[in-house]
mmCIF file as gemmi writes it, N, C-alpha and C atoms, coordinates in Angstrom:
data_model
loop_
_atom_site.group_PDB
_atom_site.id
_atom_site.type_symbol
_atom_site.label_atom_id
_atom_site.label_alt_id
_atom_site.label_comp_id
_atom_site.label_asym_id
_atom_site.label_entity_id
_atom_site.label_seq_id
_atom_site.pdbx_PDB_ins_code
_atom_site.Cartn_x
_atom_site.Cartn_y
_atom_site.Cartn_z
_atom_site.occupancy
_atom_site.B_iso_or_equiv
_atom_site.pdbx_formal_charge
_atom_site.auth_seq_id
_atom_site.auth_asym_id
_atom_site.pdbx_PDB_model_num
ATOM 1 N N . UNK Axp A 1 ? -38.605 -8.736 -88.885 1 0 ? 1 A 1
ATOM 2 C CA . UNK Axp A 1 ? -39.928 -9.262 -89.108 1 0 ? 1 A 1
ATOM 3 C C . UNK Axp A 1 ? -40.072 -9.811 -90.527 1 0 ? 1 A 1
ATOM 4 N N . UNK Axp A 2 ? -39.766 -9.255 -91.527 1 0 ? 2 A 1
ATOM 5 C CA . UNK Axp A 2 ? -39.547 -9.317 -93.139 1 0 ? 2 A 1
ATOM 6 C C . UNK Axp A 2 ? -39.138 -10.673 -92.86 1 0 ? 2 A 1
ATOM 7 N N . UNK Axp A 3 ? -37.666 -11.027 -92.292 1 0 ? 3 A 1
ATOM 8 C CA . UNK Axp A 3 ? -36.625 -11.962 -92.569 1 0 ? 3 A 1
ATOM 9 C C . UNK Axp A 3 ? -37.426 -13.285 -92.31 1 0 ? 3 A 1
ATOM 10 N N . UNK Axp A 4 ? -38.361 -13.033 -91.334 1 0 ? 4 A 1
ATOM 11 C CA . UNK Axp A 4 ? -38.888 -13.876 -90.691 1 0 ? 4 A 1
ATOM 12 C C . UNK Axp A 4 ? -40.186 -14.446 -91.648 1 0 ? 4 A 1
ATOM 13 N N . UNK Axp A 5 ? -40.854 -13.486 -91.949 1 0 ? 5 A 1
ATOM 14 C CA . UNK Axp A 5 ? -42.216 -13.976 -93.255 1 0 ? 5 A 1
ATOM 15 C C . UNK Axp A 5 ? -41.414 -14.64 -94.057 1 0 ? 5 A 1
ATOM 16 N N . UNK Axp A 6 ? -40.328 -14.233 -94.658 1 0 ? 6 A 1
ATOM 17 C CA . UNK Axp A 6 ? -39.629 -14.937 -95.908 1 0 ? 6 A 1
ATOM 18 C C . UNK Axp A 6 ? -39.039 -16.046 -95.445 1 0 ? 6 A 1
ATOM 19 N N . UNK Axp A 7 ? -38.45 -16.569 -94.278 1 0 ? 7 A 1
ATOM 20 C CA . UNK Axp A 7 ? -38.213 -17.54 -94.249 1 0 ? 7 A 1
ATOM 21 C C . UNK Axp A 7 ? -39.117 -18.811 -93.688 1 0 ? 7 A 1
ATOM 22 N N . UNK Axp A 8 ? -40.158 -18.525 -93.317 1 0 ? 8 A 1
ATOM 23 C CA . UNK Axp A 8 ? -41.738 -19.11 -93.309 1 0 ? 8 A 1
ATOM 24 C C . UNK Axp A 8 ? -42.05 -19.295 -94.802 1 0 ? 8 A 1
ATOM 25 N N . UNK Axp A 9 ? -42.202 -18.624 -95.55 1 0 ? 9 A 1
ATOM 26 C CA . UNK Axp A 9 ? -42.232 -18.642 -96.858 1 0 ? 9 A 1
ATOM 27 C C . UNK Axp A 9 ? -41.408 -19.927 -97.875 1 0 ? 9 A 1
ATOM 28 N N . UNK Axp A 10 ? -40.272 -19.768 -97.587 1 0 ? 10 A 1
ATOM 29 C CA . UNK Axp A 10 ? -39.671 -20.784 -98.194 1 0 ? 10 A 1
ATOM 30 C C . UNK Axp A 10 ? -39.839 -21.937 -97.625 1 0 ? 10 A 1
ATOM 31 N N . UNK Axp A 11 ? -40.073 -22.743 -96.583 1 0 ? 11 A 1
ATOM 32 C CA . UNK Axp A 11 ? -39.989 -23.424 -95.495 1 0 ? 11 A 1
ATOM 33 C C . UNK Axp A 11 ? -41.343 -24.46 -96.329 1 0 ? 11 A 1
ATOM 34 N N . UNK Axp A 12 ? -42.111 -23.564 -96.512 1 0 ? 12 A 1
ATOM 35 C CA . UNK Axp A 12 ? -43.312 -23.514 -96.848 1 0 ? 12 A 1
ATOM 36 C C . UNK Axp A 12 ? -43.685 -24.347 -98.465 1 0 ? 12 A 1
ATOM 37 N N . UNK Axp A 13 ? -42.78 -23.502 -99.533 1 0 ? 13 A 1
ATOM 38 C CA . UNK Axp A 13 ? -42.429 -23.856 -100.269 1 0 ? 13 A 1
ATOM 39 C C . UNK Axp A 13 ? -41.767 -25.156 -100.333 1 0 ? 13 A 1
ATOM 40 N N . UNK Axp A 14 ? -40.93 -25.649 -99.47 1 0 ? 14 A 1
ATOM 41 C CA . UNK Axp A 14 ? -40.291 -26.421 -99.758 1 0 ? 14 A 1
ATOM 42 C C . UNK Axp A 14 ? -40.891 -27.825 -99.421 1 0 ? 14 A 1
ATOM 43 N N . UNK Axp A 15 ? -41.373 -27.906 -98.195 1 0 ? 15 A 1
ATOM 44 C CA . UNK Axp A 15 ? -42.735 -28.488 -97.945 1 0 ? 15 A 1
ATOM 45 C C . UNK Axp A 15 ? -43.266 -29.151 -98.906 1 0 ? 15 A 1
ATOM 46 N N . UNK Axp A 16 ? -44.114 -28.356 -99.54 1 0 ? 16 A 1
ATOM 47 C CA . UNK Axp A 16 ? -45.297 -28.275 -100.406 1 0 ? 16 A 1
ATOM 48 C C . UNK Axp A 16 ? -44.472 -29.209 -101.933 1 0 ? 16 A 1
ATOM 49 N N . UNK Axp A 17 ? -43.595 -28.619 -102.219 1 0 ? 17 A 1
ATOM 50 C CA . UNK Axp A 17 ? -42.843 -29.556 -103.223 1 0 ? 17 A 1
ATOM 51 C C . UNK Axp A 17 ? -42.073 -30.66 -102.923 1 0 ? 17 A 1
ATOM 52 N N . UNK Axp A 18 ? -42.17 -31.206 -101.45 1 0 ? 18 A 1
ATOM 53 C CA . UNK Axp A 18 ? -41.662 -32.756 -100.922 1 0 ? 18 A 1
ATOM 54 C C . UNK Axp A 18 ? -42.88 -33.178 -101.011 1 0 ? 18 A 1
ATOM 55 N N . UNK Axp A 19 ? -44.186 -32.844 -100.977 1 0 ? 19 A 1
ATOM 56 C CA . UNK Axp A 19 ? -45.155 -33.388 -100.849 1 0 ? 19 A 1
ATOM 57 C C . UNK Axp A 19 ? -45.558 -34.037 -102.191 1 0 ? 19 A 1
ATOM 58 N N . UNK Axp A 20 ? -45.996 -32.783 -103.252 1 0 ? 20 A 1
ATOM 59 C CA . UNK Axp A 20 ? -46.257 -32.681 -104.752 1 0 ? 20 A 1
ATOM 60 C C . UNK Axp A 20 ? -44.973 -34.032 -105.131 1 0 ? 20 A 1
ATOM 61 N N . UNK Axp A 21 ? -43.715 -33.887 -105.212 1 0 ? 21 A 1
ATOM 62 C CA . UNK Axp A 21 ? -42.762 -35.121 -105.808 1 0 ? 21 A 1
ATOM 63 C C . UNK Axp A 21 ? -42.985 -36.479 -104.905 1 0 ? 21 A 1
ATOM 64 N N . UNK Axp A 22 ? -43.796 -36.73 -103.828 1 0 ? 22 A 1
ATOM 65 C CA . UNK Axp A 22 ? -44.216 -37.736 -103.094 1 0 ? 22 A 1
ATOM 66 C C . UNK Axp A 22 ? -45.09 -38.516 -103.816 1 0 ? 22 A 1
ATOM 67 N N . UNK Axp A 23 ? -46.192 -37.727 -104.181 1 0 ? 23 A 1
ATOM 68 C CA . UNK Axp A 23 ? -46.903 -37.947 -104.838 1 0 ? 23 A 1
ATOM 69 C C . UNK Axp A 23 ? -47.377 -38.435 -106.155 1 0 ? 23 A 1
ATOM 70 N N . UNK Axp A 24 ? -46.276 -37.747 -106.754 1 0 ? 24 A 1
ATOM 71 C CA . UNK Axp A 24 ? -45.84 -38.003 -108.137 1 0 ? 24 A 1
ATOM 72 C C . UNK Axp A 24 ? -45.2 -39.655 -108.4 1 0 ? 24 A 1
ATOM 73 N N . UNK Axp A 25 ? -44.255 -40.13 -107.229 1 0 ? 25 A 1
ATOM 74 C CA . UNK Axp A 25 ? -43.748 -40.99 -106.855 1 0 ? 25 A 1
ATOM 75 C C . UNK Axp A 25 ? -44.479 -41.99 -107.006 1 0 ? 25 A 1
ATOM 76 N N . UNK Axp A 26 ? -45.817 -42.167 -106.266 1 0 ? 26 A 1
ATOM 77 C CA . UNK Axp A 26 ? -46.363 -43.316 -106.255 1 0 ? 26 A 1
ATOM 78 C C . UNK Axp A 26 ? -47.738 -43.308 -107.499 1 0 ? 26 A 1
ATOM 79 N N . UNK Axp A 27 ? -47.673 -44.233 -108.167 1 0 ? 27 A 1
ATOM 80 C CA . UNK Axp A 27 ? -47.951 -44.139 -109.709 1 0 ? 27 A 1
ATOM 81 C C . UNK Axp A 27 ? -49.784 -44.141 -109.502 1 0 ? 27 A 1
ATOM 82 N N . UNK Axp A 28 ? -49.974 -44.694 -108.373 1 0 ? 28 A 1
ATOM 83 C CA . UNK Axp A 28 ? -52.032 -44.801 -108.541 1 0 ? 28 A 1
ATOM 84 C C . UNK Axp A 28 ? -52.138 -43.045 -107.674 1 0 ? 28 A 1
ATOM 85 N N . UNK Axp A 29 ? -51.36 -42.6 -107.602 1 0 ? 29 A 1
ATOM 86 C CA . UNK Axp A 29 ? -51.653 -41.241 -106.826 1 0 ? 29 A 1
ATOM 87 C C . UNK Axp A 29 ? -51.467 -40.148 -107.981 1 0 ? 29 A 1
ATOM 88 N N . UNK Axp A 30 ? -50.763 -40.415 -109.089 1 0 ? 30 A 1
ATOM 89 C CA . UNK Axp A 30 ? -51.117 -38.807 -109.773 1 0 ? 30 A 1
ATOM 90 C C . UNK Axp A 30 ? -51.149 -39.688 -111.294 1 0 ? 30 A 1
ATOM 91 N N . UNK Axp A 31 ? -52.644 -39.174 -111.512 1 0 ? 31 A 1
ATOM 92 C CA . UNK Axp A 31 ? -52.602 -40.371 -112.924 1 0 ? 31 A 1
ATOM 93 C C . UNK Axp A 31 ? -53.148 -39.065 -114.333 1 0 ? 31 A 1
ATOM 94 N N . UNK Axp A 32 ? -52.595 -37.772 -113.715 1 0 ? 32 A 1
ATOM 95 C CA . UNK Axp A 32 ? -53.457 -36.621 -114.492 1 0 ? 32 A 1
ATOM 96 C C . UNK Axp A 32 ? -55.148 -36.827 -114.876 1 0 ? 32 A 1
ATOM 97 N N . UNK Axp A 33 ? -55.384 -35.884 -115.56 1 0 ? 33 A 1
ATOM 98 C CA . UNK Axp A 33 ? -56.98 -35.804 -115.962 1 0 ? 33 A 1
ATOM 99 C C . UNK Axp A 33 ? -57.453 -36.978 -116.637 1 0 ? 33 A 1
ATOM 100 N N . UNK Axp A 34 ? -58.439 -37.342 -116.093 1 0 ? 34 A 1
ATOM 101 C CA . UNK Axp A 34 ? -59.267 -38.85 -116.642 1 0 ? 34 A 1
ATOM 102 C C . UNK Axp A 34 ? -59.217 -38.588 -118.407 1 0 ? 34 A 1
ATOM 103 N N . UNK Axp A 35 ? -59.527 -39.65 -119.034 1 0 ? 35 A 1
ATOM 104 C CA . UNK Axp A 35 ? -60.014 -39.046 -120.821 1 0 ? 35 A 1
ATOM 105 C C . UNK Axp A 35 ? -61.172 -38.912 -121.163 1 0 ? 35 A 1
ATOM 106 N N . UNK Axp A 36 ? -61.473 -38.224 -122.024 1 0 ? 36 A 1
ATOM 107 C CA . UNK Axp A 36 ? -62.969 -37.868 -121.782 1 0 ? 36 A 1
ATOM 108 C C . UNK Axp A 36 ? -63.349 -39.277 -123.374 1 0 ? 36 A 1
ATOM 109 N N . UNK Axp A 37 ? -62.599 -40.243 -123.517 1 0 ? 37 A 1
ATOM 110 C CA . UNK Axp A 37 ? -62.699 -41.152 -124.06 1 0 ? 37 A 1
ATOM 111 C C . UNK Axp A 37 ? -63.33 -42.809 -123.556 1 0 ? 37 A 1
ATOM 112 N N . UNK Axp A 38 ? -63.911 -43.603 -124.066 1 0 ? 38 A 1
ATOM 113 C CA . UNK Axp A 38 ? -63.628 -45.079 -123.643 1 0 ? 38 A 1
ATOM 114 C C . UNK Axp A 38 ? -62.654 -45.911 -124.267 1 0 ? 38 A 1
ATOM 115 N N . UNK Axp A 39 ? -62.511 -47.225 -124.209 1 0 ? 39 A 1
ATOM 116 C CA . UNK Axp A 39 ? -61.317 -47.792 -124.791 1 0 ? 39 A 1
ATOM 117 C C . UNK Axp A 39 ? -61.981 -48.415 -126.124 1 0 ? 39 A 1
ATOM 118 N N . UNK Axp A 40 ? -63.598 -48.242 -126.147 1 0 ? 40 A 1
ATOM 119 C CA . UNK Axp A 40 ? -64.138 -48.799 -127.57 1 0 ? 40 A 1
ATOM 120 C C . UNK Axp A 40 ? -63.766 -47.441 -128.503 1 0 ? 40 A 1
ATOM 121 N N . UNK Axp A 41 ? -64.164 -46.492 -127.957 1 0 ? 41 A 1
ATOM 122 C CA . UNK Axp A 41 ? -63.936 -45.643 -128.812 1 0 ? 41 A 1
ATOM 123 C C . UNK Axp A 41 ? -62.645 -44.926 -129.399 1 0 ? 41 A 1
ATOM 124 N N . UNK Axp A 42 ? -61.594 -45.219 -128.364 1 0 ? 42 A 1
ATOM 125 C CA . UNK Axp A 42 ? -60.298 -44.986 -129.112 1 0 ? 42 A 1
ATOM 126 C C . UNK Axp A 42 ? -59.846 -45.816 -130.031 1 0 ? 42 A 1
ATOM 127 N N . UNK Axp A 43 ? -60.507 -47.225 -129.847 1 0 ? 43 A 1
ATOM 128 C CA . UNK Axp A 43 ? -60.293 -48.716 -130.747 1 0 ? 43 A 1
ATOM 129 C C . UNK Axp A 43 ? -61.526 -48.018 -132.309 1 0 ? 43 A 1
ATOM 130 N N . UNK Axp A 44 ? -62.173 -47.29 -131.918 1 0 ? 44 A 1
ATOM 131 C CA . UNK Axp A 44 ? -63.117 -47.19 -133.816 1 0 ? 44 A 1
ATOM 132 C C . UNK Axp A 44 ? -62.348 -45.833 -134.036 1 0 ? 44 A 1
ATOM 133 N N . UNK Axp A 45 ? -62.422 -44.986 -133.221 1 0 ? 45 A 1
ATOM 134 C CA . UNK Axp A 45 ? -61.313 -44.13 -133.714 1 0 ? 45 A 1
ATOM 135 C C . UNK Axp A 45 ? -59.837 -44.4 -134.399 1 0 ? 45 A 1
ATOM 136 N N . UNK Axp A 46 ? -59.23 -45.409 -134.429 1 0 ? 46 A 1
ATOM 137 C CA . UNK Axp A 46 ? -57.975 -45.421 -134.562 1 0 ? 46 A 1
ATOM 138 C C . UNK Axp A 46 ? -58.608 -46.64 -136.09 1 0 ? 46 A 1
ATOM 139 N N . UNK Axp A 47 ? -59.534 -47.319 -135.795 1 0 ? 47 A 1
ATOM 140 C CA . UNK Axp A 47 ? -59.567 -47.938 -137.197 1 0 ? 47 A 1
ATOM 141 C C . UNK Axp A 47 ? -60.286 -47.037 -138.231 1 0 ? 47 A 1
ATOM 142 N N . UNK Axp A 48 ? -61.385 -46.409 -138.104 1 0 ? 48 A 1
ATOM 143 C CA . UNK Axp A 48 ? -61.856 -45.589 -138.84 1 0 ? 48 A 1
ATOM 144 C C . UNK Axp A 48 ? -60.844 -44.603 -139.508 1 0 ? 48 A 1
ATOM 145 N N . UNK Axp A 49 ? -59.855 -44.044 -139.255 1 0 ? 49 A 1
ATOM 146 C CA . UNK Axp A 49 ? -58.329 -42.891 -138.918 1 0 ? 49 A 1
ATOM 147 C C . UNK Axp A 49 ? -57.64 -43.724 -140.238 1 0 ? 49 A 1
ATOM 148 N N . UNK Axp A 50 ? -57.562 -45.193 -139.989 1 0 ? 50 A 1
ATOM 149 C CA . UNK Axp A 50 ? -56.558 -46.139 -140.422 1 0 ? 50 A 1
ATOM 150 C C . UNK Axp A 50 ? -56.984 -46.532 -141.749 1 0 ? 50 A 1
ATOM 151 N N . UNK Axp A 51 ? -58.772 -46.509 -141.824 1 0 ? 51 A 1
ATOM 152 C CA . UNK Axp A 51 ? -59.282 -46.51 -143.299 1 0 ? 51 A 1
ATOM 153 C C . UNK Axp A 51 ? -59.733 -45.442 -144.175 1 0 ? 51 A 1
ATOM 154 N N . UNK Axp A 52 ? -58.876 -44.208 -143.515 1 0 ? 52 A 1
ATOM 155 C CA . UNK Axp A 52 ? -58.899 -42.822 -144.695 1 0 ? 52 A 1
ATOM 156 C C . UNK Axp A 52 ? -60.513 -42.088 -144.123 1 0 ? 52 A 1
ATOM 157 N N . UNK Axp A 53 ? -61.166 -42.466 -143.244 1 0 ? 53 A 1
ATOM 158 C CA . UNK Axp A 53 ? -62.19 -41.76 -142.743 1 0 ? 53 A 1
ATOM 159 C C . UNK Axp A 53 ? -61.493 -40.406 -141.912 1 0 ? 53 A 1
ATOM 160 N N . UNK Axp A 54 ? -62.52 -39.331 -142.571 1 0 ? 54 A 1
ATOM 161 C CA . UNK Axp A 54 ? -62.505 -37.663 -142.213 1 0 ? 54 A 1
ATOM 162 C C . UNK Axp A 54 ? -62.675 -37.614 -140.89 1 0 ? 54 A 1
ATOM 163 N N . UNK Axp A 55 ? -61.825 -36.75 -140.39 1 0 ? 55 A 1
ATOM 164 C CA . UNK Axp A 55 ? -61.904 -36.278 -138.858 1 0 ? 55 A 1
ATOM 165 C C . UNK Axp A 55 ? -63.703 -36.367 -138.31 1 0 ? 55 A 1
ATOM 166 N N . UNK Axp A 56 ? -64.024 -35.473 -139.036 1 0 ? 56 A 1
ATOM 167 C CA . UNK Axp A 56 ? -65.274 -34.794 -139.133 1 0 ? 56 A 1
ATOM 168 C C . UNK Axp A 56 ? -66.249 -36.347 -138.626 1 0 ? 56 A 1
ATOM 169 N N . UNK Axp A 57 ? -66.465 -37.064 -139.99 1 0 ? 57 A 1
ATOM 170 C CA . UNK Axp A 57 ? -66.77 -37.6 -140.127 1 0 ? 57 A 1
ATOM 171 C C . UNK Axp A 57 ? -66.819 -39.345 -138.669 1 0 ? 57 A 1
ATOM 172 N N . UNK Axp A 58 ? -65.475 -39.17 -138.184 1 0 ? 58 A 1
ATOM 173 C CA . UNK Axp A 58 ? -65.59 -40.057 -137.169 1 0 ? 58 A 1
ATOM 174 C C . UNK Axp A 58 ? -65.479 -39.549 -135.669 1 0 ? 58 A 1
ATOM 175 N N . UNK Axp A 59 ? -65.803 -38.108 -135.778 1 0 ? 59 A 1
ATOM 176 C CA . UNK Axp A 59 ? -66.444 -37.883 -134.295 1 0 ? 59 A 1
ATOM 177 C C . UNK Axp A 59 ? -67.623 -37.922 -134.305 1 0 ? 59 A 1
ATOM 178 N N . UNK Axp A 60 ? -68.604 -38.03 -135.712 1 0 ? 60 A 1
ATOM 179 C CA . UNK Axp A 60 ? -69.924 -37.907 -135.595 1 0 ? 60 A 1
ATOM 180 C C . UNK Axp A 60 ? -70.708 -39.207 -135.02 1 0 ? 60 A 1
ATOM 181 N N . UNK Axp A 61 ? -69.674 -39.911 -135.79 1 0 ? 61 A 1
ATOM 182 C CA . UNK Axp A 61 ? -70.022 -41.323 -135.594 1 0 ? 61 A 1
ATOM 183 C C . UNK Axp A 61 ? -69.409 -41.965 -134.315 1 0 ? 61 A 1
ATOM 184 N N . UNK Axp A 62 ? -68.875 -41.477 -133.414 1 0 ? 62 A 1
ATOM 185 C CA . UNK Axp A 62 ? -68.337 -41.94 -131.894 1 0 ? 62 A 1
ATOM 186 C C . UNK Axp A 62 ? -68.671 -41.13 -130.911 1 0 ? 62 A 1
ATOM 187 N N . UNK Axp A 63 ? -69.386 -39.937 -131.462 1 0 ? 63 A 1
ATOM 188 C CA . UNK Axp A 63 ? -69.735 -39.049 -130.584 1 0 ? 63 A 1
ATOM 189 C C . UNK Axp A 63 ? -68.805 -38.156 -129.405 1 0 ? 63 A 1
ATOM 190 N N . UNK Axp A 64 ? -67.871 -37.885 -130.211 1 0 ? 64 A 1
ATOM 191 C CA . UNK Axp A 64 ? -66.42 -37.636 -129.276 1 0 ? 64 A 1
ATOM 192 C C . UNK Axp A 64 ? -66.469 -35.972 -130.269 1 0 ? 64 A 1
ATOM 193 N N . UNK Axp A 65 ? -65.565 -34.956 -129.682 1 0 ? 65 A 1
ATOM 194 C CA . UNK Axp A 65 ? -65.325 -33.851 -130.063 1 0 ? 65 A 1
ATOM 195 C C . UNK Axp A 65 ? -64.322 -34.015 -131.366 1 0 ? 65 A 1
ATOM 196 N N . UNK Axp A 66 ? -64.389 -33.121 -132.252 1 0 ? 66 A 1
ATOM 197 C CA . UNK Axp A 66 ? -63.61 -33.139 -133.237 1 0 ? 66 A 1
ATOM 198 C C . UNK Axp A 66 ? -61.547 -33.024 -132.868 1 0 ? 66 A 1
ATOM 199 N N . UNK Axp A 67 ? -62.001 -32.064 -131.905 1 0 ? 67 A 1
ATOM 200 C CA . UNK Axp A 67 ? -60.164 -32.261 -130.985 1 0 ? 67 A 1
ATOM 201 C C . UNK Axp A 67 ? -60.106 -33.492 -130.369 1 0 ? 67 A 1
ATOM 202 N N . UNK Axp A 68 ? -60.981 -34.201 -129.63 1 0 ? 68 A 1
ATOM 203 C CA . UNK Axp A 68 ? -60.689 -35.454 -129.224 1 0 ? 68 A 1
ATOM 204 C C . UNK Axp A 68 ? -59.762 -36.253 -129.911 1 0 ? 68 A 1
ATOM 205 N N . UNK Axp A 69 ? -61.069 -36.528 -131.299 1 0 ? 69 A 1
ATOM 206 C CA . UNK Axp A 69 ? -60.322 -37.603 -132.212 1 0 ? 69 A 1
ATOM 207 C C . UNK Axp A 69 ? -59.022 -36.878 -133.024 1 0 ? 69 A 1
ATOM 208 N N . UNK Axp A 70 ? -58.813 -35.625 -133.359 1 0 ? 70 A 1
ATOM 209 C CA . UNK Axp A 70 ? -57.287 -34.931 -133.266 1 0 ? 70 A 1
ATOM 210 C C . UNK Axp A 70 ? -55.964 -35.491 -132.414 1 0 ? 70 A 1
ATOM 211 N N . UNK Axp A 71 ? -56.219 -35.189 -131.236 1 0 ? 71 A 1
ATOM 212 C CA . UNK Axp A 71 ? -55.78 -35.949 -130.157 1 0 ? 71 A 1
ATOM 213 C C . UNK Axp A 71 ? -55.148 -37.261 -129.838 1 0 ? 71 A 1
ATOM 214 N N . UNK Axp A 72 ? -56.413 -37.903 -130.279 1 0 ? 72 A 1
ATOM 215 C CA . UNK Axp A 72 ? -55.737 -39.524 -130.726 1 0 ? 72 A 1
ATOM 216 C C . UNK Axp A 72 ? -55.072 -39.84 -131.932 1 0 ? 72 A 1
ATOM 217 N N . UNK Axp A 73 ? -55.512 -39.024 -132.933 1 0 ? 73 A 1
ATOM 218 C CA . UNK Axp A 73 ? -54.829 -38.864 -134.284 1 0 ? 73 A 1
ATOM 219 C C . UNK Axp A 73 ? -53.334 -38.915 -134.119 1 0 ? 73 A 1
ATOM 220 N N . UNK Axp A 74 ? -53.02 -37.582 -133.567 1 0 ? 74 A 1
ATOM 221 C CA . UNK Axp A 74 ? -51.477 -37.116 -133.516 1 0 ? 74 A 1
ATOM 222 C C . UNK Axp A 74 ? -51 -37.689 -132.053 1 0 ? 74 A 1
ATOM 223 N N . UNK Axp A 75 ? -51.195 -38.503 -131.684 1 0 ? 75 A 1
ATOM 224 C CA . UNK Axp A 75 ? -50.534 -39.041 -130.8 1 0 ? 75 A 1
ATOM 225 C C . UNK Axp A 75 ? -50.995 -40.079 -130.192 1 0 ? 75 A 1
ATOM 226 N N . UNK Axp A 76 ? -51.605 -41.74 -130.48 1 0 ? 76 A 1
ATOM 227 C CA . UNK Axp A 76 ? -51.916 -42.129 -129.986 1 0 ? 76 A 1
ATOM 228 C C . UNK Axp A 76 ? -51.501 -43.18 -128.775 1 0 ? 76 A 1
ATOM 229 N N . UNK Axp A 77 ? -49.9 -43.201 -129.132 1 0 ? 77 A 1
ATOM 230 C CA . UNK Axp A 77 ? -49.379 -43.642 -127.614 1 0 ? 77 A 1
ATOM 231 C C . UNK Axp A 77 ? -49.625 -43.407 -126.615 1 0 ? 77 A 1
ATOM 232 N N . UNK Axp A 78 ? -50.062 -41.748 -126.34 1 0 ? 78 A 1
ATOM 233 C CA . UNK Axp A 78 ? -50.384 -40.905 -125.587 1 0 ? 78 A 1
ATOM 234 C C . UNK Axp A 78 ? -51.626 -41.496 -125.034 1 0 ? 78 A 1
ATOM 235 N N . UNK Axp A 79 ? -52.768 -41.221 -126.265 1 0 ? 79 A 1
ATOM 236 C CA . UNK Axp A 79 ? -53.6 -41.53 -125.607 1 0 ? 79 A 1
ATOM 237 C C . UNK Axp A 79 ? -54.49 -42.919 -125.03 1 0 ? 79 A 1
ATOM 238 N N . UNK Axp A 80 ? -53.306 -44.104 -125.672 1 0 ? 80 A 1
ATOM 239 C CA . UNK Axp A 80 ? -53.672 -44.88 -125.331 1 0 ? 80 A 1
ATOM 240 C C . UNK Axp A 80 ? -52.928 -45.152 -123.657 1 0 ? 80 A 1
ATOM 241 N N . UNK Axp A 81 ? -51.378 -44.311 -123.249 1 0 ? 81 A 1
ATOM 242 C CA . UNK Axp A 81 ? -51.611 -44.48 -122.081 1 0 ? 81 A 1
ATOM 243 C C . UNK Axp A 81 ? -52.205 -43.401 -121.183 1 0 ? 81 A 1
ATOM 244 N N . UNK Axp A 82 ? -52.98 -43.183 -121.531 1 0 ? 82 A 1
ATOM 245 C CA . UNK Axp A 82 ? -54.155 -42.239 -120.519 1 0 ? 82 A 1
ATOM 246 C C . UNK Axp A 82 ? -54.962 -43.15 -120.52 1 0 ? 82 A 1
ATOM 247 N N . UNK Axp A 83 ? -55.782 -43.795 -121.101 1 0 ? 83 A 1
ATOM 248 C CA . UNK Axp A 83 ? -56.726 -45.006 -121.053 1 0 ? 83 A 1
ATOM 249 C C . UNK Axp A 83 ? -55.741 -45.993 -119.567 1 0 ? 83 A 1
ATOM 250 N N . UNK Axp A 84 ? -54.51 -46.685 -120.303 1 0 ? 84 A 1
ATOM 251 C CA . UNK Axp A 84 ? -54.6 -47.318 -119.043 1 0 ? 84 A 1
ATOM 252 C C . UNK Axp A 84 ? -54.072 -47.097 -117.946 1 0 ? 84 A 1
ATOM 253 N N . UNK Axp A 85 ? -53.665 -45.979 -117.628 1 0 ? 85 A 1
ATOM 254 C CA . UNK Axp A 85 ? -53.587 -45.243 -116.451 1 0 ? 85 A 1
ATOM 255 C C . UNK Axp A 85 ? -54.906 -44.83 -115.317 1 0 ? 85 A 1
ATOM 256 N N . UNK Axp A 86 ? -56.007 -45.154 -115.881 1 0 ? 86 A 1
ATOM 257 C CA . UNK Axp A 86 ? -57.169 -44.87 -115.683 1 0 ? 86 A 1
ATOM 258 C C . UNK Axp A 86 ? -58.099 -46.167 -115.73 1 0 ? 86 A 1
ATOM 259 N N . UNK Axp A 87 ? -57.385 -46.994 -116.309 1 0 ? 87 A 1
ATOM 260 C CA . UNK Axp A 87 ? -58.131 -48.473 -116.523 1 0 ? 87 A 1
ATOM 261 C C . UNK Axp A 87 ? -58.194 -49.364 -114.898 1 0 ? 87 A 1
């Protein structure tokens, strides 16, 4: 009976991860979490960043979280392709 749950089990498993790498496969089907950004605001973020303006100082003014503009800071390849993955 055991032998039998467990091999339902894997069956199961294995399934489930032909599905998940299917998915992954086709590029408008897994585009991860939206950004909680627009593309104006990663564009004043990244110039404001570029003219010595304080973290602080340019989420107040874009209205974005202080990790946001972190975020785009230290990586903005990144987050510029999350923008167009989502565009």
């Amino acid at each position: 009976m055991a032998a039998t749950a467990q091999a339902q089990a894997e069956a199961t498993k294995e399934a489930q991860r032909a599905g998940i790498d299917h998915a992954r496969g086709r590029e408008e089907a897994y585009r991860g979490r939206k950004p909680s950004f627009t593309r104006d605001q990663f564009d004043a973020v990244r110039g404001a960043l570029g003219q010595g303006t304080g973290v602080s100082e340019v989420a107040t003014a874009t209205g974005l979280s202080r990790q946001t503009v972190y975020r785009i800071r230290d990586n903005p390849a990144e987050a510029e392709a999350a923008l167009a993955r989502w565009a």
